[in-house]
C-alpha positions as CSV (number, residue, x, y, z in Angstrom):
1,X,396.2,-0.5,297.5
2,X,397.1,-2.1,300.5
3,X,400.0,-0.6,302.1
4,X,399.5,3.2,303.6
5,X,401.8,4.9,301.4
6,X,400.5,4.1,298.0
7,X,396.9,5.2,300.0
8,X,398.0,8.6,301.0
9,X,399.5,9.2,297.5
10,X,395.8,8.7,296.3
11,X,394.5,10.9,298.9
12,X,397.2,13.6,297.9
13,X,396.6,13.5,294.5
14,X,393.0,13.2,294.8
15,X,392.7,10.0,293.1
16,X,388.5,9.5,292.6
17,X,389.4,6.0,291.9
18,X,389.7,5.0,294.8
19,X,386.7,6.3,296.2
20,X,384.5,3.3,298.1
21,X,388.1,1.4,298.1
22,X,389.2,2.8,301.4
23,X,388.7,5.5,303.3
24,X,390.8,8.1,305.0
25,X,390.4,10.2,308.4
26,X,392.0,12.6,309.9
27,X,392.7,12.4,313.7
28,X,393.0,16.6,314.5
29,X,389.9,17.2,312.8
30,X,388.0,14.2,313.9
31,X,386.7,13.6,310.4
32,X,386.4,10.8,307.9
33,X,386.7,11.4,303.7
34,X,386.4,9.8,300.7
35,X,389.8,9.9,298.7
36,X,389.0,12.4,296.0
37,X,387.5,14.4,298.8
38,X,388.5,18.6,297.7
39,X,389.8,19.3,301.4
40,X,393.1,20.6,302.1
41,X,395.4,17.3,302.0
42,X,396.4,15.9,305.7
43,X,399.7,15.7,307.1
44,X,400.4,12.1,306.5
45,X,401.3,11.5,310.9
46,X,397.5,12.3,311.0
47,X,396.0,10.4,308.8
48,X,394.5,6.9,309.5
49,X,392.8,5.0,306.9
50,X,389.8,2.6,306.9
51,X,388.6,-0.3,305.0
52,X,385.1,0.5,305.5
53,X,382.9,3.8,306.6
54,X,381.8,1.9,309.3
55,X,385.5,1.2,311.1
56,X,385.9,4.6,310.7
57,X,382.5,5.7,312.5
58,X,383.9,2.8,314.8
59,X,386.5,4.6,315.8
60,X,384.8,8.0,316.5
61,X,385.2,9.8,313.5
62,X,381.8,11.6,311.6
63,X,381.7,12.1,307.5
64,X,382.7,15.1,306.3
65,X,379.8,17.2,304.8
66,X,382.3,18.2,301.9
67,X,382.9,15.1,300.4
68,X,380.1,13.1,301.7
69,X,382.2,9.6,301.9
70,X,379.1,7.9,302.9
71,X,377.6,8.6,299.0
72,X,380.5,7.2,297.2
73,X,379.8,4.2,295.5
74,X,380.6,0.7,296.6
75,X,383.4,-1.1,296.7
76,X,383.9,-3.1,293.7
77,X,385.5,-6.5,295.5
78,X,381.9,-7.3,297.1
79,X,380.5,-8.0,294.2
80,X,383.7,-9.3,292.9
81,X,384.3,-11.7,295.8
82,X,383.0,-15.4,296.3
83,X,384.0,-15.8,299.9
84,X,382.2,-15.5,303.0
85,X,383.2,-11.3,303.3
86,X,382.2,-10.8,300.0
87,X,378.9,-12.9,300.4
88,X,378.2,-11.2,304.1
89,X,378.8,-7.4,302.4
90,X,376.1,-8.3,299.5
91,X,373.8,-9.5,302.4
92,X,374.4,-6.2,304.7
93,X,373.9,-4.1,301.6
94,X,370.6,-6.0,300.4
95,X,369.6,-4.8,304.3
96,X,369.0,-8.6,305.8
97,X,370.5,-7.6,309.4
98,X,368.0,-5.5,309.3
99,X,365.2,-7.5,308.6
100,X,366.7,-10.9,310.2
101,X,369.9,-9.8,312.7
102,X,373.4,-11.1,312.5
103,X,371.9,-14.6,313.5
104,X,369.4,-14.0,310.4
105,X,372.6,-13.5,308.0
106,X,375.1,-16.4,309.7
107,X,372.4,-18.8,308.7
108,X,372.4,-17.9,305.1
109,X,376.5,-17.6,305.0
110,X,376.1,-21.1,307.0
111,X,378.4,-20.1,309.8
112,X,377.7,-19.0,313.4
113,X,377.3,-15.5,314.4
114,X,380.5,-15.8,315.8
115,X,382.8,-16.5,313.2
116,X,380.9,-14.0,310.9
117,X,381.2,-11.1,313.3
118,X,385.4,-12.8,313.6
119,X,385.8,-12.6,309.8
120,X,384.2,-9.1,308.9
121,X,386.1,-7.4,312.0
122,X,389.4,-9.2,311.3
123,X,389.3,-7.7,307.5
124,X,387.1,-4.0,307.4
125,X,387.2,-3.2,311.2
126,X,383.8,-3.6,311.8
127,X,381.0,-6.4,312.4
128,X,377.8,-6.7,310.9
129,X,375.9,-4.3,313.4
130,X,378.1,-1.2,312.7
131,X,378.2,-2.1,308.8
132,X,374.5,-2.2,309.0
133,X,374.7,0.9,311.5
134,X,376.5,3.2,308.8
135,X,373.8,1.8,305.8
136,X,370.8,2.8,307.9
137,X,372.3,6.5,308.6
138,X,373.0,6.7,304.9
139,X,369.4,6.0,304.5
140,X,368.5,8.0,306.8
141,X,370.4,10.8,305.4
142,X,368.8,10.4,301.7
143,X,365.5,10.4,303.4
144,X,366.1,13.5,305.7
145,X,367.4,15.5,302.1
146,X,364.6,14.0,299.7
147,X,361.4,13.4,300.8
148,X,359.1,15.5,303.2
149,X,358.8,12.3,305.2
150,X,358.3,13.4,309.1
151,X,361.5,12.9,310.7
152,X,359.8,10.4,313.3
153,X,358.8,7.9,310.3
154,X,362.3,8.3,308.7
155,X,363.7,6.8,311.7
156,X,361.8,3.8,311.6
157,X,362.3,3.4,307.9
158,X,365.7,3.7,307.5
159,X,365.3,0.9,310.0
160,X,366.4,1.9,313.2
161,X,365.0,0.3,316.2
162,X,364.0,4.0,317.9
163,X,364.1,7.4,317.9
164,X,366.9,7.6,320.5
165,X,369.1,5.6,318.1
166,X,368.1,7.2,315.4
167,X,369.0,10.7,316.8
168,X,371.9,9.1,318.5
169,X,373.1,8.1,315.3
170,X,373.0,10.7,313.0
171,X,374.8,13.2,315.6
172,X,377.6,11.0,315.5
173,X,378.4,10.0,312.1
174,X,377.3,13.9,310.8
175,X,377.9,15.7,313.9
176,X,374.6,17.5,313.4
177,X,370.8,16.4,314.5
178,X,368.5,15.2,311.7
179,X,366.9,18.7,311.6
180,X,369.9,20.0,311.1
181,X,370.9,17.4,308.2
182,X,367.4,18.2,306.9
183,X,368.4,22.1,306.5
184,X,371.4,21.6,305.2
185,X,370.2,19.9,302.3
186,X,371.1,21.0,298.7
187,X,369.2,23.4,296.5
188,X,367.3,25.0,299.4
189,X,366.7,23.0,302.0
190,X,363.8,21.2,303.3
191,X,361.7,23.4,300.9
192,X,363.2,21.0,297.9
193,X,362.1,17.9,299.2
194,X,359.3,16.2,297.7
195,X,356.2,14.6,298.8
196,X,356.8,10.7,299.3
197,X,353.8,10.3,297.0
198,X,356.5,11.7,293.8
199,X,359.0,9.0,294.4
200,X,362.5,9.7,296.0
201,X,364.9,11.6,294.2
202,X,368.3,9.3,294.0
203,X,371.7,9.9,292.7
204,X,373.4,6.7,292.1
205,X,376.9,6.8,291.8
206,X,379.6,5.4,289.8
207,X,383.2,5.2,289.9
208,X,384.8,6.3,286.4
209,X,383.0,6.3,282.7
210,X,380.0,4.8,282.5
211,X,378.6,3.3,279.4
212,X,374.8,3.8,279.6
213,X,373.9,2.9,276.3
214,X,374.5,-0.8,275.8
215,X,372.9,-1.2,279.5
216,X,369.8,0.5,278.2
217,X,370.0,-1.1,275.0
218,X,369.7,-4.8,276.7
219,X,367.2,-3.9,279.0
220,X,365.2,-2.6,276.0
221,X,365.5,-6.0,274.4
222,X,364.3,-7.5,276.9
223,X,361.7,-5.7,278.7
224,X,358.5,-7.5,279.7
225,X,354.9,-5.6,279.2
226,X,353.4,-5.0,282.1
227,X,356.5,-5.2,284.8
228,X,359.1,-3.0,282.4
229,X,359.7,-0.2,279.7
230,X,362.1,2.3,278.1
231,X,361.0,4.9,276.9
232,X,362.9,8.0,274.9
233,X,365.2,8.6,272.6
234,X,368.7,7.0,272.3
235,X,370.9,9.1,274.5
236,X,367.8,10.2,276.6
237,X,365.7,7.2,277.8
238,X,364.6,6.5,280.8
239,X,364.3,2.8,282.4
240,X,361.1,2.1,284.5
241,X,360.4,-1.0,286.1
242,X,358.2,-2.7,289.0
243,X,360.0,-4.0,292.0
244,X,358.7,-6.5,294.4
245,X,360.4,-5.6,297.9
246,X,360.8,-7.4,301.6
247,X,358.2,-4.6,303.3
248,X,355.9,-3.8,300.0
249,X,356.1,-3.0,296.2
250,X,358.1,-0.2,294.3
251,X,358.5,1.7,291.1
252,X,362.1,2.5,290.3
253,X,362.9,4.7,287.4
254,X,366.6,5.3,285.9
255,X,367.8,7.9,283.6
256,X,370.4,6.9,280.5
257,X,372.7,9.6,280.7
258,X,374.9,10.6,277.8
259,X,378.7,9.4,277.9
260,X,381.4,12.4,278.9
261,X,384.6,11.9,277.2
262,X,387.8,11.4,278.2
263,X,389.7,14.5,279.8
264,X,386.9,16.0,281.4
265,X,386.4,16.0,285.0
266,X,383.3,13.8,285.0
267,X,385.6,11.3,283.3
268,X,386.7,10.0,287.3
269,X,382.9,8.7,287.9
270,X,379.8,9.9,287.6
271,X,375.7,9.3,288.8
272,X,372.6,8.1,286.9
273,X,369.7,10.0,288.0
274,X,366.6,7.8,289.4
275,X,363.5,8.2,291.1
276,X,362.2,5.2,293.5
277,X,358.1,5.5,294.6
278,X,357.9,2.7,297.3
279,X,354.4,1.7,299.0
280,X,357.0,1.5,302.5
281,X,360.2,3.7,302.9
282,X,361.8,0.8,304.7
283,X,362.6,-0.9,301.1
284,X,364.6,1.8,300.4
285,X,367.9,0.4,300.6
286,X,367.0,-3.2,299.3
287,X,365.6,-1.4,296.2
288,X,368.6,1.2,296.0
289,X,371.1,-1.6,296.1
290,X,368.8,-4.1,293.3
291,X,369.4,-1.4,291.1
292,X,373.2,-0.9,291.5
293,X,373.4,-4.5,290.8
294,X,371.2,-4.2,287.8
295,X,372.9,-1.5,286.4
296,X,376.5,-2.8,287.7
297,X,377.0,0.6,289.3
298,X,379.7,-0.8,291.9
299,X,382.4,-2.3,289.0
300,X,385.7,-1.1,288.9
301,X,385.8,0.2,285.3
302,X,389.7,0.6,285.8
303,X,390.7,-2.7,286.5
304,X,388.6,-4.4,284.4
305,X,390.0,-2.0,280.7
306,X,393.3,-2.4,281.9
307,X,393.3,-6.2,281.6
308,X,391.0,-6.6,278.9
309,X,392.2,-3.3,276.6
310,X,395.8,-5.2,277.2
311,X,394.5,-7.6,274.4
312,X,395.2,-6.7,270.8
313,X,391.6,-8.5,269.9
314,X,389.8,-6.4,272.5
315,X,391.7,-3.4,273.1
316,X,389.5,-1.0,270.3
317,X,386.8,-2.4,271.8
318,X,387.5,-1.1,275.2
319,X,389.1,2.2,273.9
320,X,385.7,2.5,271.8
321,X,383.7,1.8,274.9
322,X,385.5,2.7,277.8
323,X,383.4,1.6,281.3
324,X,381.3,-1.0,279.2
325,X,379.4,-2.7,282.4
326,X,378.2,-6.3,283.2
327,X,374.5,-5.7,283.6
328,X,373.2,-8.1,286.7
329,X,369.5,-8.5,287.7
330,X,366.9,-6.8,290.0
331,X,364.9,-9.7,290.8
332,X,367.8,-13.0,290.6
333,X,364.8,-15.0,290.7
334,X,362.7,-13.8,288.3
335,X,365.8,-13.6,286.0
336,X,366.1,-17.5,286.3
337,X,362.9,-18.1,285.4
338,X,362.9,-16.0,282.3
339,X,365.8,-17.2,281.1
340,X,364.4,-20.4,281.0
341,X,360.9,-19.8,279.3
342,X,362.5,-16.5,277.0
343,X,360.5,-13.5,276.7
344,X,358.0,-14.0,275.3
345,X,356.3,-17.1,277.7
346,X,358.1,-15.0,280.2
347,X,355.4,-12.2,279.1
348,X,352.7,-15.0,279.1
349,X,353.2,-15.7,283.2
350,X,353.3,-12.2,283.7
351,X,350.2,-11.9,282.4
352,X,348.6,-15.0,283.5
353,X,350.3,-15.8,287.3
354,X,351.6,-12.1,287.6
355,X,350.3,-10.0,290.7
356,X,348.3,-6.9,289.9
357,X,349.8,-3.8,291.2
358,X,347.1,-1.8,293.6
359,X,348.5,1.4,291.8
360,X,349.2,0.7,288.4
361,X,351.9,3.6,287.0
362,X,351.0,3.8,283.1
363,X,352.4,0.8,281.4
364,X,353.5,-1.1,284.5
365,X,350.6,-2.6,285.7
366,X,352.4,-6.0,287.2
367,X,354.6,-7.8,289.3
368,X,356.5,-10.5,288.0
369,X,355.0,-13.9,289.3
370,X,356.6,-15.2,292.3
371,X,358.4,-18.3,292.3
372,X,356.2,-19.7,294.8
373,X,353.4,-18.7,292.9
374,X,354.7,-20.7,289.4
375,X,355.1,-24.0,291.8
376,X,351.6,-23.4,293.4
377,X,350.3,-23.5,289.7
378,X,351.1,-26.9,289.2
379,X,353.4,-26.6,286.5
380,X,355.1,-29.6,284.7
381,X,358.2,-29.6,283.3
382,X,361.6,-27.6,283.4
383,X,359.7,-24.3,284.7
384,X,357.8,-26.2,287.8
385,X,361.2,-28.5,288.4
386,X,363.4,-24.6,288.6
387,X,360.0,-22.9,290.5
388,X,359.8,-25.5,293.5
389,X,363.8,-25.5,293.7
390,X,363.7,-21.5,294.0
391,X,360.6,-21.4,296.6
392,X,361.6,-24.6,299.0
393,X,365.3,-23.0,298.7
394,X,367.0,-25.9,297.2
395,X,368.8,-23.8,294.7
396,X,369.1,-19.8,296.4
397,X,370.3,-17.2,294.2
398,X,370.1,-14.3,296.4
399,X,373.3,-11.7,297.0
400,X,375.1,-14.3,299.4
401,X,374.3,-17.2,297.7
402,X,377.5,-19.5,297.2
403,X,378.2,-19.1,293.3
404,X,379.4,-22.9,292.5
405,X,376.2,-24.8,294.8
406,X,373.8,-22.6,292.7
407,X,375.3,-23.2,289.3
408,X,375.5,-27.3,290.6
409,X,371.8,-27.3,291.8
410,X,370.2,-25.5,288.5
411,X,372.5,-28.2,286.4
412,X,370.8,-30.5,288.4
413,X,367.5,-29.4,287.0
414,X,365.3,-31.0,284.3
415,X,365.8,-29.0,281.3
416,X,368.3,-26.7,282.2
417,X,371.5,-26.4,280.2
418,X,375.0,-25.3,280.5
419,X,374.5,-22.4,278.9
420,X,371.1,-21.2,280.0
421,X,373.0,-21.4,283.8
422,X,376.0,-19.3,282.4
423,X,373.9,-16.5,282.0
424,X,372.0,-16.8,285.3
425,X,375.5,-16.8,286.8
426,X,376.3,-13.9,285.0
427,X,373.4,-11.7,285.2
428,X,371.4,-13.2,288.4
429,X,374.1,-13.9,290.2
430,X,376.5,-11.2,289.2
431,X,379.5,-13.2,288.5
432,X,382.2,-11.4,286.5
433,X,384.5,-14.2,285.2
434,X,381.7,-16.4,283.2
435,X,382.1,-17.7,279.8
436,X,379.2,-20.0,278.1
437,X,380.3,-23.6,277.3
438,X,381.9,-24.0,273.3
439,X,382.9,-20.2,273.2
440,X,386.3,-19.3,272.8
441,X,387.4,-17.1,275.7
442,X,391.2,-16.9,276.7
443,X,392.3,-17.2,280.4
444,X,393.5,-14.6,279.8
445,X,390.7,-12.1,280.0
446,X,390.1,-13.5,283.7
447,X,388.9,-12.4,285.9
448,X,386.6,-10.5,283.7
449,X,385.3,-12.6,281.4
450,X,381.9,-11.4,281.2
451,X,382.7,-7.8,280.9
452,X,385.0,-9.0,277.4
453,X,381.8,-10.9,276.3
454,X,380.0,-7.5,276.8
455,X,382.4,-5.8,274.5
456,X,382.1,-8.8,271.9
457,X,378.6,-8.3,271.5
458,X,378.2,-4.4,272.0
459,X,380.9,-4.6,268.9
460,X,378.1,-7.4,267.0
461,X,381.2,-9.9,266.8
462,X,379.2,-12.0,269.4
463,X,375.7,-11.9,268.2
464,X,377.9,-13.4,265.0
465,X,379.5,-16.1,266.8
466,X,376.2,-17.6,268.3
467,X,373.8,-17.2,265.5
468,X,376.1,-19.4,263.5
């Protein structure tokens, strides 16, 4: 949708999705939405519309407390996108301008500040600072509704340099002062924010249906003792895992919630309930955005049926399963590495390299080993050759790593075949076009290749195919 026309015919009809594709404000009011937003629709002479929340904060407009744009989720072509945008967006949202500033983040893309802050402005209106800017009021905002936190520590944790900036902040892009915000949250207030102790209360949104089942169903597969679990009944589990963060440790939980069908008004997207307890609030947007790629909470469930439910082999597949995900990684790391060993030495390092939480949370009791840690130990073989190429940085499989160098260094590992590095693209590095060496996959099912695989196997007709 990249002419203005076809963007206000979205906003006029409400069109949810679209929502984190663009965004839309509105020059009399002085106010920025999402496109489903519930408002009155615009004149169309009034309107201007935005790549990103932060151009339109840029350009002094503040989120409308109807439609909260700043909650929607993310745009699907970040994730989708192997260029130096897409890479730098992953980065922003993983918080590193945060922790290391725009020169921090032009050394991973490999380019000077200069031409990153010249790319990102050119194409979404806004360079790293204001990107990172709207994220940290976002936090902020989640923060100010959720927790009890004093308002003085939630400026420094949703990483804001100072109060001033903080306050600053938060009156322009919400026109109202973080008390304010904090009184306006939903169900009653301040009063319904928890203790920090309790975790964070999180809604993670998701643009159109959402199949939670087959995501829960993997991750139950594969879950390690000690670091993961699911627990509860099909339909109603809950996923709980450890999560080893920049600033500390944390404990995210995720609800399975059931499918809505088609025709109901949920059908245009939807949230899975979570719950984060972090030992340091800054994390907060690192671990928020680990598990949107985990759970593959940013896809665009639209494009990616109507390619693949235009095949006659998939299309019952995707009518049966509408919204089927591509499941990513928390930790790309640690994802590596067990693909490698497989689960059960995976459970074995755990056990014997894996760090000891200081407040173990029932079953989780563990961090999974660093890969520093695994080199330290000495190991021979495959596993030491992958750990001292992931802790001196030789191969990098963070959010802005460069897809084809990482897939070339790990097949440049002892021990590590073509397929094993398929799936660490897939899942570690969250590529959606992957398919394994000797399987038959059409071009055309491109650009979603591992999304069709998905269906394959959530159908059993993969599971077939490679047991044979």
């Amino acid at each position: 949708m990249r002419d203005e026309d076809s963007r206000y015919e979205a906003v006029r009809s409400r069109d949810a999705r679209f929502d984190g594709e663009f965004f839309f404000a509105v020059e009399t009011t002085g106010i920025y939405c999402r496109p489903s937003c519930p408002a009155v629709t615009p004149r169309r002479r009034n309107v201007r519309f935005f790549a990103t929340a932060a151009a339109a904060q840029g350009s002094g407009f503040r989120a409308c407390r109807r439609c909260r744009p700043d909650a929607v989720p993310g745009s699907a072509a970040w994730n989708v996108r192997a260029d130096v945008v897409g890479r730098a967006m992953r980065l922003i949202g993983d918080g590193v301008v945060d922790r290391e500033g725009v020169a921090g983040l032009a050394c991973r893309l490999g380019y000077s500040a200069r031409q990153v802050q010249r790319q990102l402005t050119s194409e979404l209106g806004a360079g790293p600072v204001a990107l990172a800017r709207a994220q940290r009021a976002h936090t902020a905002r989640v923060l100010l509704q959720t927790t009890g936190l004093p308002v003085t520590e939630i400026a420094f944790a949703s990483g804001f340099a100072s109060v001033r900036q903080f306050n600053d902040t938060i009156r322009a892009v919400y026109a109202a002062t973080p008390s304010e915000l904090r009184a306006a949250a939903p169900r009653g207030g301040p009063a319904a924010a928890v203790a920090p102790t309790a975790g964070i209360p999180l809604r993670l949104a998701h643009r159109g249906p959402y199949q939670a089942g087959p995501v829960l169903d993997l991750l139950a597969r594969e879950a390690l003792p000690g670091v993961e679990e699911v627990s509860g009944t099909p339909g109603d589990r809950t996923y709980r895992r450890t999560l080893r963060l920049p600033h500390g440790t944390g404990i995210a939980a995720v609800h399975e919630r059931p499918v809505t069908q088609r025709g109901t008004a949920a059908h245009a997207g939807g949230w899975l309930d979570a719950r984060l307890r972090l030992t340091d609030p800054r994390d907060l947007t690192t671990a928020v955005q680990r598990l949107r790629r985990l759970f593959d909470l940013d896809a665009d469930p639209y494009a990616v049926d109507e390619r693949l439910g235009a095949d006659p082999r998939l299309a019952p597949l995707v009518a049966a399963r509408p919204g089927l995900r591509s499941p990513g990684a928390a930790d790309p790391d640690e994802l590596a590495v067990r693909a490698l060993v497989g689960r059960a030495a995976a459970g074995e390092l755990v056990r014997s390299r894996g760090k000891a939480l200081d407040a173990p949370c029932g079953s989780l009791t563990h961090l999974f080993p660093e890969p520093a840690a695994l080199a330290e130990a000495g190991r021979d073989g495959p596993l030491g050759a992958l750990a001292t190429a992931l802790a001196d940085g030789t191969v990098r499989l963070d959010v802005g790593a460069d897809r084809d160098d990482a897939e070339q260094g790990l097949l440049a590992l002892p021990g590590m075949d073509a397929r094993t590095v398929a799936m660490i693209r897939t899942r570690a590095l969250g590529d959606p076009d992957v398919a394994p060496p000797g399987t038959d996959v059409p071009d055309t099912w491109r650009p979603w290749r591992s999304y069709a695989l998905h269906h394959l196997r959530a159908a059993g007709e993969r599971d077939e195919e490679e047991n044979r």
